[in-house]
VOTOR-777530 format. One record per residue (C-alpha): z, x negated, y negated; residue number from 1; residue in three letters. Coordinates in Angstrom, 3 decimals, always signed. Example, Ala and Ser with C-alpha at 12.3 -4.5 7.8 and 13.67 -1.06 7.14 Angstrom:
REM residues 2
<pt <+7.800, -12.300, +4.500>, 1, ala>
<pt <+7.140, -13.670, +1.060>, 2, ser>
***
This chain:
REM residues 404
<pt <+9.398, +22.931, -10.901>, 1, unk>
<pt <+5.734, +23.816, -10.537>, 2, unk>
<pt <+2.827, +21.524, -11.658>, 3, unk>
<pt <+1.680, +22.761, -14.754>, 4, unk>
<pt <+5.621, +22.715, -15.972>, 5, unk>
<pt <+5.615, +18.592, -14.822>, 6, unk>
<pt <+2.383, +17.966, -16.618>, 7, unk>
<pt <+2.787, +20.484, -19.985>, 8, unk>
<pt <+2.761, +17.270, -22.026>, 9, unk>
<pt <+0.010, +15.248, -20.430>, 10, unk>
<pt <-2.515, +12.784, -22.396>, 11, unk>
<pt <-5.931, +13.036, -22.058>, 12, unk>
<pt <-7.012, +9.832, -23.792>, 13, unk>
<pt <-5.719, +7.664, -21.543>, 14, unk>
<pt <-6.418, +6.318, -18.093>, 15, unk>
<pt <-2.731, +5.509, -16.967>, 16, unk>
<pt <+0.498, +3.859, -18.150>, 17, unk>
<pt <-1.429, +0.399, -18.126>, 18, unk>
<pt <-3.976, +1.029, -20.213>, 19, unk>
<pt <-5.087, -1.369, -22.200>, 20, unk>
<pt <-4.337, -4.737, -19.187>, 21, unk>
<pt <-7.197, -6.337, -18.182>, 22, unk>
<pt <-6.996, -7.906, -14.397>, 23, unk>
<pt <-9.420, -10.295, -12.895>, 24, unk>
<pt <-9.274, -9.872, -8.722>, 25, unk>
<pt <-10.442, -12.690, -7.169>, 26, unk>
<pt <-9.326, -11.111, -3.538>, 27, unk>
<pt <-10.289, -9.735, +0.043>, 28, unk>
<pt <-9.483, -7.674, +2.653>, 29, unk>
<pt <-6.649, -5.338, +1.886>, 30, unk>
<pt <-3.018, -7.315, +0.192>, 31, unk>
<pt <-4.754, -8.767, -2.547>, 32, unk>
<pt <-7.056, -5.661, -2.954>, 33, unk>
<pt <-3.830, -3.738, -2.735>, 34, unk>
<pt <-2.420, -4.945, -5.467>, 35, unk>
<pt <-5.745, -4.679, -7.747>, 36, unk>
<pt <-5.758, -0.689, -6.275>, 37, unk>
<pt <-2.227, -0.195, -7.708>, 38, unk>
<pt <-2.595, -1.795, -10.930>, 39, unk>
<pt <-6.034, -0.099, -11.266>, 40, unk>
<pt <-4.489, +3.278, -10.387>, 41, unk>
<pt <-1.976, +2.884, -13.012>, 42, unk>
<pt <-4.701, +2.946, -15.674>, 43, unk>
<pt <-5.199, -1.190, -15.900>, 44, unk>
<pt <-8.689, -2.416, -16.071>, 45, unk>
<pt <-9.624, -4.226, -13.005>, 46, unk>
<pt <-12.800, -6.580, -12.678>, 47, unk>
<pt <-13.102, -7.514, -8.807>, 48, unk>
<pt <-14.418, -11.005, -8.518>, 49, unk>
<pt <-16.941, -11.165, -5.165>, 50, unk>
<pt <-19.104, -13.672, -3.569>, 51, unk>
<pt <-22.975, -12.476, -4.101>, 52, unk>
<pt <-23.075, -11.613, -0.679>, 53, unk>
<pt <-20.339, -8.995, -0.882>, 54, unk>
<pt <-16.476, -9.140, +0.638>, 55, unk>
<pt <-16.135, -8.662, +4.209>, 56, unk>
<pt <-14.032, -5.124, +3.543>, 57, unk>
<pt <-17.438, -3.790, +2.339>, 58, unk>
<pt <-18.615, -4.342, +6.096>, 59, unk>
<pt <-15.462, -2.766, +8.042>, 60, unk>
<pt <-15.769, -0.051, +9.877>, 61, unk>
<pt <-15.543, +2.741, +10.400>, 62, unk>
<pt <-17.920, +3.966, +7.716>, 63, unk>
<pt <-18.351, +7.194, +5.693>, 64, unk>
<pt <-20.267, +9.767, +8.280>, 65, unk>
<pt <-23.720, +9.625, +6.716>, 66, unk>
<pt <-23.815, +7.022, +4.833>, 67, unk>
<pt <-23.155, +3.071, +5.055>, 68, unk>
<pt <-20.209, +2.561, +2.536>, 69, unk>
<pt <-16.473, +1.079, +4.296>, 70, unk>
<pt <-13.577, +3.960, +4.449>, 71, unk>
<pt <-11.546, +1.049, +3.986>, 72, unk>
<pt <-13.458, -0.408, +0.681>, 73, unk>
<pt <-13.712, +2.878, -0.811>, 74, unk>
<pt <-10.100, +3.503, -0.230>, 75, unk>
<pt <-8.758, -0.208, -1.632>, 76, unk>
<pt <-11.153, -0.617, -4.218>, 77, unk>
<pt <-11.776, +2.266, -6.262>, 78, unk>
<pt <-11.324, +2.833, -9.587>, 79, unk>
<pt <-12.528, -1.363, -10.238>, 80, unk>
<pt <-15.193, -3.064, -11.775>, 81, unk>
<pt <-17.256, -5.713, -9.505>, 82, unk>
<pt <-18.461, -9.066, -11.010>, 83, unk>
<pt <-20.701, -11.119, -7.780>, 84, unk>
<pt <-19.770, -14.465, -8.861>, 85, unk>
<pt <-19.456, -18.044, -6.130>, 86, unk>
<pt <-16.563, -19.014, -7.500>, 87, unk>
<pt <-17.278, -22.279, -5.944>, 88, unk>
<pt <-20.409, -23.018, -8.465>, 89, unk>
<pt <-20.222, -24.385, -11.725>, 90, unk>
<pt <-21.850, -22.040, -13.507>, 91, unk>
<pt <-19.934, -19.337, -11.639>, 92, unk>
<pt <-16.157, -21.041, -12.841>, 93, unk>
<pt <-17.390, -21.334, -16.195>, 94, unk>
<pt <-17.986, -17.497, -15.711>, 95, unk>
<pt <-14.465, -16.971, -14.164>, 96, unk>
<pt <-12.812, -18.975, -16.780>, 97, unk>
<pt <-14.286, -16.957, -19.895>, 98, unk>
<pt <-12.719, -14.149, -18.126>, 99, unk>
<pt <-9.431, -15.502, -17.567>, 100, unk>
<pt <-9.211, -16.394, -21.333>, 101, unk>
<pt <-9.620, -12.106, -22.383>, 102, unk>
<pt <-7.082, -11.258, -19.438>, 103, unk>
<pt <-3.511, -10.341, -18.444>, 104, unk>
<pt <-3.800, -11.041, -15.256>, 105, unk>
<pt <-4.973, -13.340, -12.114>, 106, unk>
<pt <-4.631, -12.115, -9.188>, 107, unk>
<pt <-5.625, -14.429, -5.889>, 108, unk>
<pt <-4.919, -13.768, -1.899>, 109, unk>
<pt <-6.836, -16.775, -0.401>, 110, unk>
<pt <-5.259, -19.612, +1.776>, 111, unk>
<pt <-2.980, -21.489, -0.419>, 112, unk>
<pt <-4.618, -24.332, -2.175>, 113, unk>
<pt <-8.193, -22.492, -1.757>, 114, unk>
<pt <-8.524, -21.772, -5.509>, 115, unk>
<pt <-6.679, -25.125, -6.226>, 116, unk>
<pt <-9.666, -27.030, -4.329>, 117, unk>
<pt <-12.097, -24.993, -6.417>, 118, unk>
<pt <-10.405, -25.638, -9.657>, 119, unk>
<pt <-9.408, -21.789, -9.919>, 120, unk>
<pt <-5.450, -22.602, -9.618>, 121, unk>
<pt <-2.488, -21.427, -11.677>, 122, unk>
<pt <-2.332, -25.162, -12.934>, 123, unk>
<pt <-6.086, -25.268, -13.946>, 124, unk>
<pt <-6.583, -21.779, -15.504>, 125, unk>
<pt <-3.113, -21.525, -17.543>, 126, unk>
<pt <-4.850, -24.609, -19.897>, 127, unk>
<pt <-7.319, -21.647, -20.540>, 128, unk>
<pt <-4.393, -18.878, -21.127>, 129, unk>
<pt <-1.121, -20.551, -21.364>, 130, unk>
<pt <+0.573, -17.247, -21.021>, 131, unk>
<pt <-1.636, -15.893, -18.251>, 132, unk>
<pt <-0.348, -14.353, -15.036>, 133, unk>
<pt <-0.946, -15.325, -12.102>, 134, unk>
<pt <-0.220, -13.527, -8.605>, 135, unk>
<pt <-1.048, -15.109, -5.172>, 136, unk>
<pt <-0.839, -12.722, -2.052>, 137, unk>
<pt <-0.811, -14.969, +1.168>, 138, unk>
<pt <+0.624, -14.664, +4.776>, 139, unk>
<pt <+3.634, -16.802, +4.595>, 140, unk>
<pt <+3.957, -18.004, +0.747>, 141, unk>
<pt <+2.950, -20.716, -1.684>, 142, unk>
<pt <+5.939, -23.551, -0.332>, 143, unk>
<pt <+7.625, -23.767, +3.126>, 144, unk>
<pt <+6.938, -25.031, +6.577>, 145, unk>
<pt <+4.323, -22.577, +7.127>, 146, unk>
<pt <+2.785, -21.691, +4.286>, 147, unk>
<pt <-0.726, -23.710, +5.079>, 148, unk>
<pt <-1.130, -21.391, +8.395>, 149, unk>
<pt <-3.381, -18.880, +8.005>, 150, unk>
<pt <-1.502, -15.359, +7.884>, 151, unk>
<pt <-2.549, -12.082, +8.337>, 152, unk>
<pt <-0.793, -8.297, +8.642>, 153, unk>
<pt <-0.050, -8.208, +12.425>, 154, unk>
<pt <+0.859, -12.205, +12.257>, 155, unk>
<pt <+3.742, -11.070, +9.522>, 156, unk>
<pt <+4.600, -7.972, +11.515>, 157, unk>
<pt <+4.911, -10.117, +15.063>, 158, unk>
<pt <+6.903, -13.033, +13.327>, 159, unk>
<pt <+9.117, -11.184, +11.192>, 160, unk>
<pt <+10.534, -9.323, +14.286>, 161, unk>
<pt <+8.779, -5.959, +12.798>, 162, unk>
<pt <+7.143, -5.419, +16.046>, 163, unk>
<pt <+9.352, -6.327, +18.335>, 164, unk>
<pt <+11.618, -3.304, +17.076>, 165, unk>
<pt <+8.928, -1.035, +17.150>, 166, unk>
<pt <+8.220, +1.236, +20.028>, 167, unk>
<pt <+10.199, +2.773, +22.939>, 168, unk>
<pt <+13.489, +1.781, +23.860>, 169, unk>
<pt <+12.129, +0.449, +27.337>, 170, unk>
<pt <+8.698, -0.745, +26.083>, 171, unk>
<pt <+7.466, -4.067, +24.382>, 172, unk>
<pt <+6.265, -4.523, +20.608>, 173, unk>
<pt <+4.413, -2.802, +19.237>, 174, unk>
<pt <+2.778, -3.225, +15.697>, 175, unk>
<pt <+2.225, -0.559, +12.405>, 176, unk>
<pt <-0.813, +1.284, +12.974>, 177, unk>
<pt <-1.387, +0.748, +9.373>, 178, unk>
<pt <-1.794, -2.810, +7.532>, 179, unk>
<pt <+2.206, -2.610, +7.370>, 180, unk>
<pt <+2.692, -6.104, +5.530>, 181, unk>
<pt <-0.637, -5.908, +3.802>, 182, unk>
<pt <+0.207, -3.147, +2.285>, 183, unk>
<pt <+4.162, -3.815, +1.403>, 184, unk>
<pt <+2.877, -7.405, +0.070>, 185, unk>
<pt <+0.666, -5.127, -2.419>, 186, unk>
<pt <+2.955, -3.234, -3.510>, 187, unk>
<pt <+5.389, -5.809, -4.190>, 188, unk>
<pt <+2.348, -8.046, -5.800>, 189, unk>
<pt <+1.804, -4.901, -8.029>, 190, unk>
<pt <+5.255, -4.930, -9.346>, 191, unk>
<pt <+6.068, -8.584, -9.480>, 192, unk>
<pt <+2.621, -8.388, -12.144>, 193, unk>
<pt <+4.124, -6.036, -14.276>, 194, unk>
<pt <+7.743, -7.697, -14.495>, 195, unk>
<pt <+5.713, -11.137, -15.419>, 196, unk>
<pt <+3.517, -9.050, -18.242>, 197, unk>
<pt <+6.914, -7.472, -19.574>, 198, unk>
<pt <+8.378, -11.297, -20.022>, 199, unk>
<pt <+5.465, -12.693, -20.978>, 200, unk>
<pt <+5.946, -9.602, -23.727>, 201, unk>
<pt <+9.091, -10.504, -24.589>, 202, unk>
<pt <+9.112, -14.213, -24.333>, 203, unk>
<pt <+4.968, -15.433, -24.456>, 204, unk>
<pt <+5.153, -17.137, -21.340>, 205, unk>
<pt <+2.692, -16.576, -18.189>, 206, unk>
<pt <+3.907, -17.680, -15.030>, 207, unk>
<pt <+2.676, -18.135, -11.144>, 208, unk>
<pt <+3.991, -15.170, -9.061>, 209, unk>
<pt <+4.196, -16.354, -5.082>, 210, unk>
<pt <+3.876, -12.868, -2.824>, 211, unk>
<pt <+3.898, -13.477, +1.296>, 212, unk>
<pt <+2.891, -10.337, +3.554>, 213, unk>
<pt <+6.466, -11.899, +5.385>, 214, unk>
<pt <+8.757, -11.910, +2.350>, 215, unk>
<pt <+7.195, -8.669, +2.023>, 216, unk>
<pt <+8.006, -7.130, +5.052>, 217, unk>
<pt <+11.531, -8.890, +5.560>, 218, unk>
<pt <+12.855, -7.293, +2.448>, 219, unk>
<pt <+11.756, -4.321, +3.874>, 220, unk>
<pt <+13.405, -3.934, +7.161>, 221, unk>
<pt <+16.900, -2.433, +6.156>, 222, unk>
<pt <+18.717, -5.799, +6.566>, 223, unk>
<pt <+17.564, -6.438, +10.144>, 224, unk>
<pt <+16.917, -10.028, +9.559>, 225, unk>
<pt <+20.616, -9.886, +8.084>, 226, unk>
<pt <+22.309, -8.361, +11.479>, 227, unk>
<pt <+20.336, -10.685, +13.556>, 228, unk>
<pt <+21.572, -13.573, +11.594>, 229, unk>
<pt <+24.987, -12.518, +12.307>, 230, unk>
<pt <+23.978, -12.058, +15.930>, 231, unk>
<pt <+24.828, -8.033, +15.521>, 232, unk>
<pt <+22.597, -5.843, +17.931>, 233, unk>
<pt <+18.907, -4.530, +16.989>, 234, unk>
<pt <+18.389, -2.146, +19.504>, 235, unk>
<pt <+14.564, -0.984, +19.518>, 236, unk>
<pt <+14.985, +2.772, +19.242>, 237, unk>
<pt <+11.592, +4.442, +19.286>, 238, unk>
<pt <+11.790, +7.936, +17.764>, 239, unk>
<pt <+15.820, +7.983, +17.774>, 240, unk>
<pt <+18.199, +7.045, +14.684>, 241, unk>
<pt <+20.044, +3.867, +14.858>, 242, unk>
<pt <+22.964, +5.655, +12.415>, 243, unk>
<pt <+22.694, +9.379, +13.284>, 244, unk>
<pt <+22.523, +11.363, +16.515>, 245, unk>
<pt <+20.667, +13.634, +17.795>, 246, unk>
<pt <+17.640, +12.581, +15.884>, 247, unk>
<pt <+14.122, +12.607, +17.922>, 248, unk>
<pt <+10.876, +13.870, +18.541>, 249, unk>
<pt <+11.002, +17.136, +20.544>, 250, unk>
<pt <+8.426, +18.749, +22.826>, 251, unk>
<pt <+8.083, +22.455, +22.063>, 252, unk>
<pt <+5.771, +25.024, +23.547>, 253, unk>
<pt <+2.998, +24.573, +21.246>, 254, unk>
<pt <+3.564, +20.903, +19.953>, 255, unk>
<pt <+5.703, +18.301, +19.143>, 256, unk>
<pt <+8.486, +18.289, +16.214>, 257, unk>
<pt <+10.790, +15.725, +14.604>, 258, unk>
<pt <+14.003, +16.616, +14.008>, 259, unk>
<pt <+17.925, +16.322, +13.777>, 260, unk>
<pt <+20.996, +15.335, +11.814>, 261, unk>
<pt <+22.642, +13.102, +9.977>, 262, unk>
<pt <+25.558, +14.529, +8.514>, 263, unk>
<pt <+28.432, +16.389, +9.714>, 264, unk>
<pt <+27.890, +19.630, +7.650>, 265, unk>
<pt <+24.323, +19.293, +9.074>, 266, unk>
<pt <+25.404, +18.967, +12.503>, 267, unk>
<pt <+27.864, +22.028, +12.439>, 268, unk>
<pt <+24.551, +23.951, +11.527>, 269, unk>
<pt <+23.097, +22.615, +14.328>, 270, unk>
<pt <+25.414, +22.731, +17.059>, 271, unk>
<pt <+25.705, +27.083, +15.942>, 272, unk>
<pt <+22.075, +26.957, +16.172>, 273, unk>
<pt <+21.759, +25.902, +19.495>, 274, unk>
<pt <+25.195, +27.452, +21.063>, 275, unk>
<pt <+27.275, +24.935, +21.149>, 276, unk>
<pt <+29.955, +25.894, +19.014>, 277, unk>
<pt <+33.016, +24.167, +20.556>, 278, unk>
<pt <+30.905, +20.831, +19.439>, 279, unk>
<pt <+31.041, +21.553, +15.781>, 280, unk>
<pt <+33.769, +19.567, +15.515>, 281, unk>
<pt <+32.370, +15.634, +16.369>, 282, unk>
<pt <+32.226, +13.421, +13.899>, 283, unk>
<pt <+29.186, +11.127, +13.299>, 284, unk>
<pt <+30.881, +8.046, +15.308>, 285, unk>
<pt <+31.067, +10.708, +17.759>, 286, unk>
<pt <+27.773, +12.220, +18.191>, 287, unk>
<pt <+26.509, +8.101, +18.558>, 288, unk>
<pt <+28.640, +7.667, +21.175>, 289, unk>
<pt <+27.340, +10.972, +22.949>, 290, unk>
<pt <+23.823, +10.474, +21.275>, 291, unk>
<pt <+22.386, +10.942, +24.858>, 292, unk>
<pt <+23.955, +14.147, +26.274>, 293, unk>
<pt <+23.398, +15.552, +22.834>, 294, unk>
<pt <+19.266, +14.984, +22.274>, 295, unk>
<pt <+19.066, +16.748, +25.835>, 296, unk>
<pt <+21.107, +20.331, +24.226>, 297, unk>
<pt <+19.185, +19.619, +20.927>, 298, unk>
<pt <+15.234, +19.255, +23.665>, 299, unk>
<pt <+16.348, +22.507, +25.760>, 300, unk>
<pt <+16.619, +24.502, +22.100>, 301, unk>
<pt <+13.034, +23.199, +21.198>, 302, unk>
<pt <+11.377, +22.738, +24.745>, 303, unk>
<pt <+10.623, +26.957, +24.701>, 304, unk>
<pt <+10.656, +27.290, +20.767>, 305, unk>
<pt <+7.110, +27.020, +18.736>, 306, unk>
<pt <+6.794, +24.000, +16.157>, 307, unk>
<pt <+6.103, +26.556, +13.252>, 308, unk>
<pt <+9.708, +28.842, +14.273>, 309, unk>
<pt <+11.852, +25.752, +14.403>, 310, unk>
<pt <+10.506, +24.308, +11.160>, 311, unk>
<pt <+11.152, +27.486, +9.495>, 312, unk>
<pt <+14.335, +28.241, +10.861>, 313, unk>
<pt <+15.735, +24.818, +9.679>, 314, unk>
<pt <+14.737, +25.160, +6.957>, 315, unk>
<pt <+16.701, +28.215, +6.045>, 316, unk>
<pt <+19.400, +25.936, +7.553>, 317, unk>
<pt <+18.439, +23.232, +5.217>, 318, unk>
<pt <+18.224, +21.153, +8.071>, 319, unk>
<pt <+15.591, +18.352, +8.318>, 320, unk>
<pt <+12.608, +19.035, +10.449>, 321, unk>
<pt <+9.043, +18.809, +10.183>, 322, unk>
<pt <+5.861, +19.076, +12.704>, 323, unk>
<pt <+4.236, +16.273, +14.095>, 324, unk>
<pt <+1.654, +16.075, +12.618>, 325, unk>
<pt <-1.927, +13.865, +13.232>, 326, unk>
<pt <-3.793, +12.565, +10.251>, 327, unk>
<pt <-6.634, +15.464, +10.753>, 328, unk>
<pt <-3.667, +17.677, +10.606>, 329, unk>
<pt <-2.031, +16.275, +7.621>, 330, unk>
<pt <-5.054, +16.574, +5.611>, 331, unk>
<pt <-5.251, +19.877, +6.058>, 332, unk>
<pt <-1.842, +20.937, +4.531>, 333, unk>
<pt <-1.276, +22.533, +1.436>, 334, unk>
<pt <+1.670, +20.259, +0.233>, 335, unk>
<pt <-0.879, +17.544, +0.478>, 336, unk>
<pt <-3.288, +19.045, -1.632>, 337, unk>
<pt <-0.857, +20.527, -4.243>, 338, unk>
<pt <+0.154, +16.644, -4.820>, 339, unk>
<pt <-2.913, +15.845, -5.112>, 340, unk>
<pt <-3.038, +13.080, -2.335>, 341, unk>
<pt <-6.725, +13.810, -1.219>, 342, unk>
<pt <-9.117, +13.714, -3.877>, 343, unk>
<pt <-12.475, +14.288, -3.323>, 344, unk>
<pt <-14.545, +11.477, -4.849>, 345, unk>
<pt <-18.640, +10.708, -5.024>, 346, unk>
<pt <-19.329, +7.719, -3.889>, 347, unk>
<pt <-21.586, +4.917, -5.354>, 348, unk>
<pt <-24.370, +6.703, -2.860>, 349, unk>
<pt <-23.768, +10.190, -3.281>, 350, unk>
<pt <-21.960, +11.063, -0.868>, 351, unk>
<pt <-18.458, +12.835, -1.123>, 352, unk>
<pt <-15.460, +11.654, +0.603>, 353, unk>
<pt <-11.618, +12.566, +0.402>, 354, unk>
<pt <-9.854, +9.138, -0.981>, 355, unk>
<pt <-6.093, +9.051, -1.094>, 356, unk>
<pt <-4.959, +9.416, -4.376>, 357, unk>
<pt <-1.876, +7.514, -6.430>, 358, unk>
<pt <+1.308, +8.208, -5.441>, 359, unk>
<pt <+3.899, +8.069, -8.196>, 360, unk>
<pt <+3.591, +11.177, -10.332>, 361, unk>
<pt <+3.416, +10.786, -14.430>, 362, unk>
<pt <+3.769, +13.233, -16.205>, 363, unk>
<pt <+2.415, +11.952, -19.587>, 364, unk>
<pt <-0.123, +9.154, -18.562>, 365, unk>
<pt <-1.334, +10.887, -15.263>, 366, unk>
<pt <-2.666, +8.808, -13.019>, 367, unk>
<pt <-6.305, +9.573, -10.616>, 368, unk>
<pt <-9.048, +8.281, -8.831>, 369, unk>
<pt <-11.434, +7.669, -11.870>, 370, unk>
<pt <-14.612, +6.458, -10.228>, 371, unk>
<pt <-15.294, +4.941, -6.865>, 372, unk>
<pt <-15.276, +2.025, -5.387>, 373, unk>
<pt <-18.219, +0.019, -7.134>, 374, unk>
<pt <-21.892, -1.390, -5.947>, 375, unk>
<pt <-21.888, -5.155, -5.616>, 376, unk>
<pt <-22.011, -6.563, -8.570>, 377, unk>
<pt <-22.687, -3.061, -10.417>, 378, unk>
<pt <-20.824, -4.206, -13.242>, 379, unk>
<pt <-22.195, -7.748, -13.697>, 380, unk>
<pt <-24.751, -7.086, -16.824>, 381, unk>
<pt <-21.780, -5.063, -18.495>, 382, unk>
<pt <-19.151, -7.711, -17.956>, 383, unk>
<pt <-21.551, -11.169, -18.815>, 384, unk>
<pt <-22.956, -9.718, -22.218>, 385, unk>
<pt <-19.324, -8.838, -23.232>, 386, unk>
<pt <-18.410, -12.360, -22.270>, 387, unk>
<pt <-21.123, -13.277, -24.680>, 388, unk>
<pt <-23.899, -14.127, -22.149>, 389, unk>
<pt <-27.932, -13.433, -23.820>, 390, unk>
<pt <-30.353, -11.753, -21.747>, 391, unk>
<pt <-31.870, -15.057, -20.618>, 392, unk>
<pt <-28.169, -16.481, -19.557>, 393, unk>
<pt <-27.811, -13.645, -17.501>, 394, unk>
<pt <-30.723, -14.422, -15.749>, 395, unk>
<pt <-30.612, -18.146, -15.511>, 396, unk>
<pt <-26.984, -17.477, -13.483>, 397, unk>
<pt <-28.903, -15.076, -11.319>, 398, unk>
<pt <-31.284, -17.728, -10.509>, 399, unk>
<pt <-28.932, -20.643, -9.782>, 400, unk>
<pt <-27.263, -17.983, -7.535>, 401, unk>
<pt <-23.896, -17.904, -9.514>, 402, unk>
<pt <-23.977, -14.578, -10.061>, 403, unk>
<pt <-25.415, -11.835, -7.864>, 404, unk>
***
């Protein structure tokens, strides 16, 4: 199928498939953020809640060459609305709580009992919105022995036993070079929202959704935690393939490639391929119990090969491989581009930058970086004379410092 076939019956009058929800984000970093990105991506409208000083993601580095905006704010918070508000001020609750009474959605990733303390709790804003929901994002949960502890992404990867599976065979942990459980406790804060707004649809009643970066990443480990329970093996592996043989990165003249099998009809391909015929016949058992002597026939074939001729040639063999590629080399590919996965954006400043776009596809409510992350508190005149705030209310919050 080509593109313009997948999209021949596209809206144009509408943002996404959530159009029409309204989220407040009262979040930081990147899990709570994450979530807001996703349900702002999907077309919701998203007003990020931020102390008048400005979240610490807007101060991460590194920063857009030439200019002084966060790669990592631009990326996480685009297509949002920001509201400066201290959420810890009077004045600034009041603000908060004329939101919460237009909205769909609360979404929260401080400490647990932060926004309990500050009268900003599930308990305290459903008497505003009785069917309001509400998602908390936190390290280790809302209840359990742990959930009080502070918890961040590498915390959730090291406890969970992410890390300690990660890595060579013969090295020590290692953690995601990405913010792993940050980013799988967004995603899973993202849909737990909708499936609360689709009963509240059905049934009128909000509810308090409880997200941990470690539920997160548990339920995301293939059943690890389940074999270690049962005190099965959980070998670390590095680039090999716990259920498939010979599966690895390979060293070729010009490069590196991944590549392998992992079923039998692909491994009689494979074993023609590289000469070795007479092992057509081993079954999958097989080839793990010979998983060594077999990645050294399948690194001869690539060691004098180039990356581009062995990605081609499986291919006509419809056998998996692909180059190893770095994220300057990535971006660069046409596949990328076609999907639409780099989109360049102008920033709040001016300057351009290429954001990672959405990535589920629809094909009637198409989904896209809209605008860019906002200024601090860019949106705050907009937002306060909706919520029915005069000229002169506007400014006496400014002055009282509950709004920025």
């Amino acid at each position: 199928m080509d593109k313009e076939e997948f999209f021949k019956d596209v809206r144009e009058d509408l943002p996404g498939p959530l159009n029409g929800v309204l989220v407040v984000e009262a979040t930081t970093t990147w899990a709570g953020p994450m979530t807001g990105c996703i349900l702002a991506d999907l077309g919701a409208r998203v007003i990020k809640l931020e102390h008048p000083s400005g979240e610490v993601a807007r101060n991460i580095p590194p920063m857009v060459p030439e200019s002084q905006l966060s790669v990592f704010n631009e990326t996480v918070n685009r297509n949002k609305e920001s509201l400066s508000v201290d959420l810890r001020s009077e004045k600034g609750k009041e603000v908060v709580v004329k939101l919460v009474e237009k909205a769909d959605l609360f979404i929260e990733n401080f400490r647990p009992g932060t926004l309990n303390d500050w009268g900003l709790g599930f308990s305290s804003l459903r008497q505003y919105k009785s069917d309001l929901v509400y998602v908390s994002v936190s390290g280790f949960g809302q209840f359990g022995p742990l959930s009080e502890r502070v918890g961040y992404d590498p915390l959730a990867q090291n406890y969970t036993g992410w890390a300690a599976l990660n890595g060579e065979p013969m090295g020590g942990p290692v953690k995601a070079p990405t913010f792993l459980a940050d980013d799988l406790g967004g995603l899973h804060g993202a849909l737990a929202a909708m499936a609360a707004l689709r009963h509240r649809d059905q049934s009128g009643e909000g509810q308090h959704v409880d997200v941990s970066l470690v539920d997160s990443i548990m339920f995301q480990s293939n059943g690890l935690a389940s074999l270690g329970a049962m005190g099965l093996p959980t070998p670390r592996m590095g680039n090999q393939f716990s259920i498939a043989a010979p599966v690895n990165n390979y060293v070729c003249s010009d490069g590196t490639v991944f590549a392998g099998v992992l079923l039998d009809s692909h491994w009689q391909q494979l074993a023609k391929e590289i000469g070795q015929e007479q092992l057509q016949g081993l079954s999958g058992a097989q080839r793990l119990e010979q998983r060594e002597s077999l990645d050294a026939l399948l690194a001869a074939y690539c060691l004098t090969r180039k990356v581009e001729d062995i990605v081609t040639r499986f291919a006509e063999l419809g056998l998996p491989a692909t180059r190893v590629n770095t994220p300057a080399e990535v971006a660069q590919e046409p596949h990328i581009h076609a999907r639409d996965m780099l989109i360049s954006t102008q920033l709040s400043d001016g300057t351009i930058m290429p954001i990672v776009g959405p990535a589920a596809k629809f094909s009637r409510t198409p989904t896209t970086i809209r605008h860019p992350a906002p200024r601090l508190g860019q949106h705050n005149d907009r937002i306060l004379s909706d919520l029915g705030y005069s000229d002169a209310e506007r400014a006496e919050l400014r002055d009282k410092g509950a709004v920025g």
